[in-house]
Every structure is written in C-alpha cells, then in structure tokens.
N, C-alpha and C positions, 0 to 999 in steps of 0.2 A: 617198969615198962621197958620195952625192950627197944635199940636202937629203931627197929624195923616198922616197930608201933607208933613211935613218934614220929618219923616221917610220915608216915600214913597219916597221922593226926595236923601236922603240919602242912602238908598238899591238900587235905579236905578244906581246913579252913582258907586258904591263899585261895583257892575258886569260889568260896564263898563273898570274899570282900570283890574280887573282880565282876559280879553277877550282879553284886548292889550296884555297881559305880554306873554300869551299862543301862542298868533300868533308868538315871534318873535324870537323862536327854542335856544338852545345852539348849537355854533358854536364850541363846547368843541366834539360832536357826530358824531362818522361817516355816512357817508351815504351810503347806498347799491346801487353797480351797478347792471346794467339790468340782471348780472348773478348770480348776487345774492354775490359775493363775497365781502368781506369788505377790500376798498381799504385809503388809508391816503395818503392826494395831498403830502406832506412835506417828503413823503420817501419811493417813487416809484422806483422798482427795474428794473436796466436793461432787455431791451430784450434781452435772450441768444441768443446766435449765433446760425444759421445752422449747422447741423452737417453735417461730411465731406461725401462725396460723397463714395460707395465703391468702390475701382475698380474691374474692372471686372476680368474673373477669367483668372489664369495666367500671370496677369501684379503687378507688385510690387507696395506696398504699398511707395507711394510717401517719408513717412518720413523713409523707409531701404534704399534709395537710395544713394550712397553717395556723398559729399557736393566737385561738381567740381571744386569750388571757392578753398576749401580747399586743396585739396588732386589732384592737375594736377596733369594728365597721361603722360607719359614718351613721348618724342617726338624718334620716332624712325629714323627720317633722323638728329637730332642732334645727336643721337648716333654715328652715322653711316654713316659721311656725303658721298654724291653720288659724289661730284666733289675730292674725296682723292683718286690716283689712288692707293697711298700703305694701303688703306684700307683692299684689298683684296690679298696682299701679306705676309706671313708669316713675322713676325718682328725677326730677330737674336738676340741673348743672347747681352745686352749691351746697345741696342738702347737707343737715348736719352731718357729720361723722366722715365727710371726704375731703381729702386734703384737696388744699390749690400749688397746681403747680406752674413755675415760671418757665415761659417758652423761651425754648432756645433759638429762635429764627423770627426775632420782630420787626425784621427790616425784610420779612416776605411779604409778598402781597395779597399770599393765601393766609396770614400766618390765621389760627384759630386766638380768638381773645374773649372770655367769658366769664362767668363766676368758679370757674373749673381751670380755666390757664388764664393766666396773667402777663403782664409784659413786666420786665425788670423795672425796679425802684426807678422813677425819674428818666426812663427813657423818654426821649427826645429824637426824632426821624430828622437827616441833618439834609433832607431835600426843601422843606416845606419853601412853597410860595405862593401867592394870593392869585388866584383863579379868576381870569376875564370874566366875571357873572354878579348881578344882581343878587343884594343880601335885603334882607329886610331893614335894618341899621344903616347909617351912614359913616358909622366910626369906620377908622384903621385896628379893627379888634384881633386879639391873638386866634378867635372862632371863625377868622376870616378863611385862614391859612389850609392848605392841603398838599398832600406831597405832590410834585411836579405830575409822575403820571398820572394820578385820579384827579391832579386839577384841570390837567389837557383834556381827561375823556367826560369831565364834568361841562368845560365849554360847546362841547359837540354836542351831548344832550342836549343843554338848555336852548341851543341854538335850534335843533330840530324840535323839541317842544315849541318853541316862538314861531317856527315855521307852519305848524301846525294849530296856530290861532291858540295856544297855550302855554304864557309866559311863564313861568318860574322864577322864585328866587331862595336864595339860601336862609337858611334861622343860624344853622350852626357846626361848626366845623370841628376843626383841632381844639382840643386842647391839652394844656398840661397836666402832667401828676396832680402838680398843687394844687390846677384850677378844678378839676374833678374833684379831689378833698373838698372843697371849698363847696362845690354843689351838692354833694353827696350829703355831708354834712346839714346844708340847711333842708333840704329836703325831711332827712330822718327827726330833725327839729319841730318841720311844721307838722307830717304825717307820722312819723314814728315809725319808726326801720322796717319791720315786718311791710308796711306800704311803701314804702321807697324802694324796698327791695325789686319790686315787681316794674320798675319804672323806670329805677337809676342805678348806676353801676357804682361799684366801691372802686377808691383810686389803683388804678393799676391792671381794671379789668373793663376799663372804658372800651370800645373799638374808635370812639372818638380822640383817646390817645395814640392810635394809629397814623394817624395823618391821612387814614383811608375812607373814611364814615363821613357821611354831612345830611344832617335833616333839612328838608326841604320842605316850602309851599307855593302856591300861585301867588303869584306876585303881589297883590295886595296885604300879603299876610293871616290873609283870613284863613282861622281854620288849624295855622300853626302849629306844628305839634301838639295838636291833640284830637279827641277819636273823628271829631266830626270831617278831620280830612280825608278820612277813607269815602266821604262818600261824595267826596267830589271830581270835576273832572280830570283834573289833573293827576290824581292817582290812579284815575282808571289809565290814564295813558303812564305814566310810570310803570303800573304792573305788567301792562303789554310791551313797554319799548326797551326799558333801564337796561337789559339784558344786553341791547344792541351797542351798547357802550361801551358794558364791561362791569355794569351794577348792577345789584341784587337787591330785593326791599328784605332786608335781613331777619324782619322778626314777623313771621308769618303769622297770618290766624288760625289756631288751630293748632301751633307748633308748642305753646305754650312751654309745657313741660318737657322740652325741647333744648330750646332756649333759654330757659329762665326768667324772660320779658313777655310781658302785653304785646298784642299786636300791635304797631307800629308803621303804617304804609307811608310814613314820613321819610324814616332812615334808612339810606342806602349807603349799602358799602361795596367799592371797589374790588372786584376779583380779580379783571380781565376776561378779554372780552365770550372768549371758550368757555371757560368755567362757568360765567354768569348765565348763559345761553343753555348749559347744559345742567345747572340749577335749574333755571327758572321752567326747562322743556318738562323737566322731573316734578316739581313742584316742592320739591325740598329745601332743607336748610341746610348751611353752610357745616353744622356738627355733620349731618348724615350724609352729608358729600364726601365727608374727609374722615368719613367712619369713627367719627368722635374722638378721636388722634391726631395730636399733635407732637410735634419734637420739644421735647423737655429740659431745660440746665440742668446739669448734674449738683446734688446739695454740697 
C-alpha cells in the first residue's frame, strides 16, 4: 500500500473514533424538561401541600377554635347534681364541708360571730362591766358582765321598758371561752350534739362571748329562755323598741337556716343604734345585713 493509501486509511479512521466520543453525551449535564425548566433527578423538591380551604364568612377559622381535648367544658349536672334534693335548699352557717373562720375584728361591734366565723381562742373584750339592771340571780356572776357600751344602752332599755309598765330582767350575759366549753358540753351530754347544735354554740362561736349578747325576760323570770317567751308581753315590746337602743332580737323566726339557731326572742345583741333600726325596718338578720361577710385572720 502506497504512502498516499495509508493516509487515506489513517484520516477515515481518526473521524471514526471522534464521531463515537460525540454520540455518547456527559452524564455530568442537565437535561431540560418539556417546560423548559432545569430539573436534577438526585435532589427533587417536595410537592407543597394544598393550601387550606377558607371558610366561609362568619364561620371561624378552624385553627381559633379551641382544642376540646384540652380545655373540657364544665359539666353542668356534675355541678349541680338533679338526684340532691338539698341542692336546692339554702345550707345553714356550719354545714359539713365548710370551714370556720376566725374574725379578724372581735373588738367591733358589728363583728359577725356564728358557726361559720369564730372569735380567736380565749378572747376576752377588756371593757366589760356590770350593767345598772336587774338579773334574775343575786350572785356577783361572770353572766352578769357586758362591754361598757351595750351595758349603757342596756340600762336605757330596761329603764324605758319599766316606764312602760314592763320590767325586765337579765338571765345571761358574757361569758368565757371556757365557760361556753363547759355549756356546750353538757348540753350535747344531756341531748346529744345534733340537738345542742340547734340551741347552743360551740366555744368560740358564742356571740355571748362578745361581751355584746344578753338574754333576757320579764322580771319574774318566768318564761326564761325558752319558746314560751315569745309569746308574752315583754317580747312583743322588745320586737317593737330593742332597735331604739341599738339591739336586735338576733335569731329570727323563720331565719333559721340563716343562722343556724331556733328562734329566740330572748337574745339580743348589741349593734348600735343605726344598724339595729335598719335591721329590724328590713326584718333581717345580722348575716344578710353584712352580706354574710366578714373580716377574716389570715392562717
């Protein structure tokens, strides 16, 4: 073969190998898709989500609403069960399940004292002294006692009761922590607590330990604390005057569950003379004058 042939032979094949190389692309290059956009197999992005729907107008956006899992709604027949018939019954001052708390102002003369507030352990009022008036006893007894001002507006009473052809005299007055223990006590002894309850105070929730309270009756004694004095005259003129003093017949008929006492047209407690007058115009008792609130010690 001649120089001229093997050149010829040599330049066929050298465009043969260039021809393959060019067919067979770098696989290093992206490719365009049909929109024209350049997409890479190896790190293709999520399809985003749907966006949310709106709602329509006047309905709340799903995510203000709040999470019922989280925050349950009050069941209103657990509150309030329908098969309790003292659901619908006022509860008296004392009931089980309520605590007693100790007033913080037992040297007022509004203060509230009841099965519901108490006055502190062993309080003692450092006024008390014995009242110009007829008691039913002759002793010098500690029931004699009452604080200066409810003894002053206790002698103006009685004096205007005597005026009025209706003497009076006292049964019982102050007394102490101890001696209310001491009553309370034998009372739940003779009747058993559930009945003393209704009659007599536990210590410390006396208003007799106020140095403000004193039961009374007509002077003979007759009748003395207990119910048959309601219906005599002397109570009828308490109900109508005590106010004029500054006292109040504390435990009303009809208040019951109120108070937490029987009726009692015996005992009167000291208010002064406003407050008594605007009791008794009202016909209420001392809790719903004072909106069953009192000033409390802190624990």
């Amino acid at each position: 073969m001649n120089k001229y042939v093997k050149s010829a032979s040599f330049l066929l094949l050298a465009g043969f190998v260039v021809s393959a190389a060019g067919c067979g692309g770098n696989d290093k290059t992206p490719a365009q898709s049909a929109a024209g956009a350049t997409q890479q197999q190896t790190s293709t992005p999520p399809a985003k989500a749907a966006p949310e729907a709106t709602p329509p107008a006047g309905t709340a956006s799903p995510k203000s609403q709040p999470d019922a899992a989280a925050k349950p709604q009050p069941d209103s027949a657990a509150q309030k069960p329908q098969s309790d018939p003292a659901a619908s019954k006022p509860s008296a001052p004392g009931d089980a399940g309520k605590s007693v708390q100790v007033v913080a102002n037992p040297t007022d003369r509004a203060v509230l004292v009841n099965k519901m507030y108490k006055l502190p352990d062993n309080y003692e009022p450092q006024d008390l002294v014995d009242p110009n008036v007829p008691f039913i006893f002759k002793e010098k007894l500690e029931k004699r006692k009452m604080r200066k001002e409810a003894a002053e507006a206790l002698e103006k009473l009685f004096k205007a009761a005597a005026d009025d052809k209706l003497p009076l005299a006292g049964v019982s007055a102050y007394r102490s922590y101890a001696t209310q223990k001491s009553v309370y006590s034998n009372y739940v002894k003779a009747d058993g607590e559930e009945a003393a309850n209704k009659y007599s105070a536990k210590p410390g929730q006396s208003e007799h330990e106020t140095g403000l309270a004193i039961d009374v009756s007509g002077s003979s004694g007759k009748c003395a604390a207990t119910d048959c004095f309601g219906d005599t005259k002397e109570a009828k003129w308490l109900a109508d005057h005590a106010a004029d003093y500054g006292f109040i017949i504390r435990y009303l008929k009809g208040k019951e569950s109120i108070t937490g006492y029987q009726y009692e047209p015996w005992h009167l407690r000291y208010v002064g003379t406003e407050m008594a007058k605007e009791i008794a115009k009202r016909g209420i008792t001392l809790e719903e004058y004072l909106g069953k609130a009192t000033p409390v010690s802190k624990p």
